[in-house]
C-alpha positions as a LaTeX table, in Angstrom:
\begin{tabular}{lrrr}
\hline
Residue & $x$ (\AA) & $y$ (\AA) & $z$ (\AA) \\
\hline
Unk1 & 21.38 & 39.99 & 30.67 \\
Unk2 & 20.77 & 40.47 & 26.95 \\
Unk3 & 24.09 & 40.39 & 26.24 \\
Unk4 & 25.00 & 37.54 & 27.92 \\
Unk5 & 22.01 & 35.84 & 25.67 \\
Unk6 & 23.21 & 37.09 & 22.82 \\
Unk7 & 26.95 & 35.47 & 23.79 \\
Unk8 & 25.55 & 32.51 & 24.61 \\
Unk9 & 23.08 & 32.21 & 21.37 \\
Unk10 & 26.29 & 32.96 & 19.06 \\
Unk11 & 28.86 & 30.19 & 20.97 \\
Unk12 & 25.91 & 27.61 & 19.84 \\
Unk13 & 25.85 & 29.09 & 16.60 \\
Unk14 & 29.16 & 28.53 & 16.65 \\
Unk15 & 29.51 & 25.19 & 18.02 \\
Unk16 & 26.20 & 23.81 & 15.82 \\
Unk17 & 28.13 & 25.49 & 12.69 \\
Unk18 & 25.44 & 27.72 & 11.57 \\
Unk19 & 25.98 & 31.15 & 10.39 \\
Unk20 & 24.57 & 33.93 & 12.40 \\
Unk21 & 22.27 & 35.67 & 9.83 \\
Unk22 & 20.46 & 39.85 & 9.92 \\
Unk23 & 16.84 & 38.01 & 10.09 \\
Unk24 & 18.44 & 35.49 & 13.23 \\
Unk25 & 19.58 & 38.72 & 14.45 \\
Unk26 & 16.12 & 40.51 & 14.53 \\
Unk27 & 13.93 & 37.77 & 16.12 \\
Unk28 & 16.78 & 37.17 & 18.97 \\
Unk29 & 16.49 & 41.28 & 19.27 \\
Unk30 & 12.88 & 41.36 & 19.38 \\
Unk31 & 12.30 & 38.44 & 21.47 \\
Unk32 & 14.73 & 39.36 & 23.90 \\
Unk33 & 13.30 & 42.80 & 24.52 \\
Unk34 & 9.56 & 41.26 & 24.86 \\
Unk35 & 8.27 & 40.15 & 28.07 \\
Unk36 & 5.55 & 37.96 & 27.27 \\
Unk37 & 5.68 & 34.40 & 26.74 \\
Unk38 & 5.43 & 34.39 & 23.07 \\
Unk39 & 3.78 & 32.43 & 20.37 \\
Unk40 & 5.52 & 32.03 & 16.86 \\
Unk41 & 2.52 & 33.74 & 15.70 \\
Unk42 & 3.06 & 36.80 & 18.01 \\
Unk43 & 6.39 & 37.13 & 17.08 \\
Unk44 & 6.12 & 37.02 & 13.99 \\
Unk45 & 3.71 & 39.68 & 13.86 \\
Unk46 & 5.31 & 41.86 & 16.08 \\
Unk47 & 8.02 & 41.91 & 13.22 \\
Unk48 & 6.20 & 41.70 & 9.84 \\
Unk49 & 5.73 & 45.32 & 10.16 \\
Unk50 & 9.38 & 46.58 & 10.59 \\
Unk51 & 10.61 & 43.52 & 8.54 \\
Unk52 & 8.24 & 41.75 & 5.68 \\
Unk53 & 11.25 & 39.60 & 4.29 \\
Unk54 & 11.06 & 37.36 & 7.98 \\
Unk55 & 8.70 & 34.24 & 6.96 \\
Unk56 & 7.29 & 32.56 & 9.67 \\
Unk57 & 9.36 & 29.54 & 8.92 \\
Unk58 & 12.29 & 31.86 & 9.70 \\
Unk59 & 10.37 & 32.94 & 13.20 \\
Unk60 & 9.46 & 29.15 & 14.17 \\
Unk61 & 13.24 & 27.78 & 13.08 \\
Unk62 & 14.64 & 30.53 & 14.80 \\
Unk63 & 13.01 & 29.86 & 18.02 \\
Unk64 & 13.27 & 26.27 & 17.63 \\
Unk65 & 17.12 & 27.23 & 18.11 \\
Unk66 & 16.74 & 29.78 & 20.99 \\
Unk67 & 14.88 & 26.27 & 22.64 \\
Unk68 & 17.66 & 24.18 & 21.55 \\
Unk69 & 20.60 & 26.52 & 22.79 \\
Unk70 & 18.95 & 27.41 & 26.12 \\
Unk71 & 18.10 & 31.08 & 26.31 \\
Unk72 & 14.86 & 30.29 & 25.86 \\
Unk73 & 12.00 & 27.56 & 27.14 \\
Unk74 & 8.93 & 26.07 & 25.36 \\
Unk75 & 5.76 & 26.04 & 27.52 \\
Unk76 & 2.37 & 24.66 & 26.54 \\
Unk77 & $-0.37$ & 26.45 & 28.33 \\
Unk78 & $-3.06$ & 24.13 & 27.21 \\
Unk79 & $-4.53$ & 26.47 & 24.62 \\
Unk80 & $-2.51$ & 24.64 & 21.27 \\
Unk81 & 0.03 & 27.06 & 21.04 \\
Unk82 & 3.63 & 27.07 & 21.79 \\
Unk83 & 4.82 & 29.89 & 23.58 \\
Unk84 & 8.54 & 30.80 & 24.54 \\
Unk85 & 10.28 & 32.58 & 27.22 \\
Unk86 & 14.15 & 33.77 & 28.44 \\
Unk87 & 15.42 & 31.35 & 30.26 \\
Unk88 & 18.46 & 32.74 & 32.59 \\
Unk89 & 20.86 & 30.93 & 34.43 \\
Unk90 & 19.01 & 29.61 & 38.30 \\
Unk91 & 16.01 & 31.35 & 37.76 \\
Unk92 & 13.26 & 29.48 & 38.30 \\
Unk93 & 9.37 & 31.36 & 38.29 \\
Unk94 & 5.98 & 29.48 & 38.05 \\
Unk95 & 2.37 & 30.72 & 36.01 \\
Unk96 & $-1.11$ & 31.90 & 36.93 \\
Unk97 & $-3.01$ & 31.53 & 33.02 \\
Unk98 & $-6.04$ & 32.97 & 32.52 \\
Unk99 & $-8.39$ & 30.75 & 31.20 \\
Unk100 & $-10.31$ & 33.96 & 29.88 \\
Unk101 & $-8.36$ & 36.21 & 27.87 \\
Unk102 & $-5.11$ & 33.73 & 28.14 \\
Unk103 & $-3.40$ & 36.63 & 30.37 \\
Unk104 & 0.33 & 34.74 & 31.87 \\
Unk105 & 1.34 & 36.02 & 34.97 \\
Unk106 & 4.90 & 34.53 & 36.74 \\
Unk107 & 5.60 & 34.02 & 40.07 \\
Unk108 & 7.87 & 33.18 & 42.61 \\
Unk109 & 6.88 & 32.07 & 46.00 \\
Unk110 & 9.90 & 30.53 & 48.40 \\
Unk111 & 7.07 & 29.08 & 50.98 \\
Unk112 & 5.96 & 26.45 & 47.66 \\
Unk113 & 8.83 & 26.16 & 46.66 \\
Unk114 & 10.00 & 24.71 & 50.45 \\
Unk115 & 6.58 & 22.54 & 50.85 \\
Unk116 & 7.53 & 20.94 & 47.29 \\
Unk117 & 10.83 & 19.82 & 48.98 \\
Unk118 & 9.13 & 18.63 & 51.83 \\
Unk119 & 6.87 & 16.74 & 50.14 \\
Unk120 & 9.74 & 15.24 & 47.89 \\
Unk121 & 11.99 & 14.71 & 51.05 \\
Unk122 & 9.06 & 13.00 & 52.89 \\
Unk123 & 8.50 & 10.26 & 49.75 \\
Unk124 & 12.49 & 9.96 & 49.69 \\
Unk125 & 11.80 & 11.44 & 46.23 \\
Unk126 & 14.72 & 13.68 & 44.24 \\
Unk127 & 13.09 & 16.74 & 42.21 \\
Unk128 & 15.28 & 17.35 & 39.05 \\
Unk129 & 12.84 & 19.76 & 37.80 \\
Unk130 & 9.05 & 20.77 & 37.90 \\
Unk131 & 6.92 & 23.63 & 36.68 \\
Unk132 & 3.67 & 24.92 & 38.31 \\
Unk133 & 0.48 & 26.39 & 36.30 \\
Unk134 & $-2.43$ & 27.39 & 38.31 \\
Unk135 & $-5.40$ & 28.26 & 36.15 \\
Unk136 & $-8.16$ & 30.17 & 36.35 \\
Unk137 & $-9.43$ & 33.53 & 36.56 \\
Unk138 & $-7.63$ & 36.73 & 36.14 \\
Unk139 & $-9.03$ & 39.87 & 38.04 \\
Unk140 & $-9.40$ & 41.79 & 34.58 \\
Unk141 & $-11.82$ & 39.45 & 33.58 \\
Unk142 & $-13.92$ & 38.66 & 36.49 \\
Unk143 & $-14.87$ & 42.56 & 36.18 \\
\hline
\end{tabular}
C-alpha cells in the first residue's frame, strides 16, 4: 500500500511539474508510516528531531499536496486544527473523537452504512459521499 502511494504521489508530481525533493520525500515517509490522523503541527514535530532543515511551511505545503493528489484527506474535527489521513482506493471508515483528550478512533460498520442507503433510497436521494463523526467520550477518560 505504501508503495502504491508513493507511485501515485510521484505521477502527480509528475503531471503538476514539480520536482520530487529529499524533504517531500521525508514527510510522505513519515506520514505514510503514522497511523494517526495528523496535524501539520504533529508532523512536523515528529520530524524536527531527525530532520531540523524541514520548516513547517515545507510540512503544511507538503501536505497541502498529499490533499491535492489524493493519498491523503483533510478532516476538521471541530477542535481548529487540520488533521490528515491515507486515503486508499474504496475504503471508506467513519470517527468516534473524544471530546476529552481529542483521542480518533475509525470505524466501519456495514449495518450504517445500509440504513444510510435506506434512508437515501426512501427520500429518492443519491449519496455521492458523506462522513460520520460521533463525539463524545472515550473510555480512557471516563476512568
Amino acid at each position: 500500500m505504501k508503495r502504491v502511494k508513493k507511485k501515485a504521489f510521484q505521477e502527480f508530481m509528475t503531471q503538476k511539474g514539480l520536482k520530487s525533493t529529499r524533504q517531500r520525500d521525508i514527510i510522505l515517509d513519515a506520514f505514510l508510516s503514522s497511523e494517526r490522523h495528523l496535524s501539520i503541527e504533529e508532523l512536523y514535530l515528529k520530524l524536527r528531531a531527525k530532520h531540523p532543515s524541514i520548516g513547517y511551511a515545507t510540512v503544511y505545503r507538503t501536505l497541502k499536496l498529499f490533499a491535492e493528489s489524493g493519498i491523503a484527506r483533510e478532516i476538521q474535527f471541530g477542535d481548529g486544527q487540520t488533521r490528515y489521513e491515507h486515503v486508499a482506493e474504496g475504503e471508506h471508515h467513519d470517527h468516534l473523537v473524544c471530546t476529552r483528550c481529542g483521542t480518533i478512533i475509525e470505524f466501519e460498520n456495514e449495518t450504517i452504512e445500509k440504513l444510510q442507503e435506506e434512508v437515501a433510497s426512501r427520500h429518492d436521494f443519491l449519496i455521492e459521499t458523506h462522513k460520520m463523526e460521533l463525539y463524545g467520550v472515550c473510555a480512557k477518560c471516563r476512568k
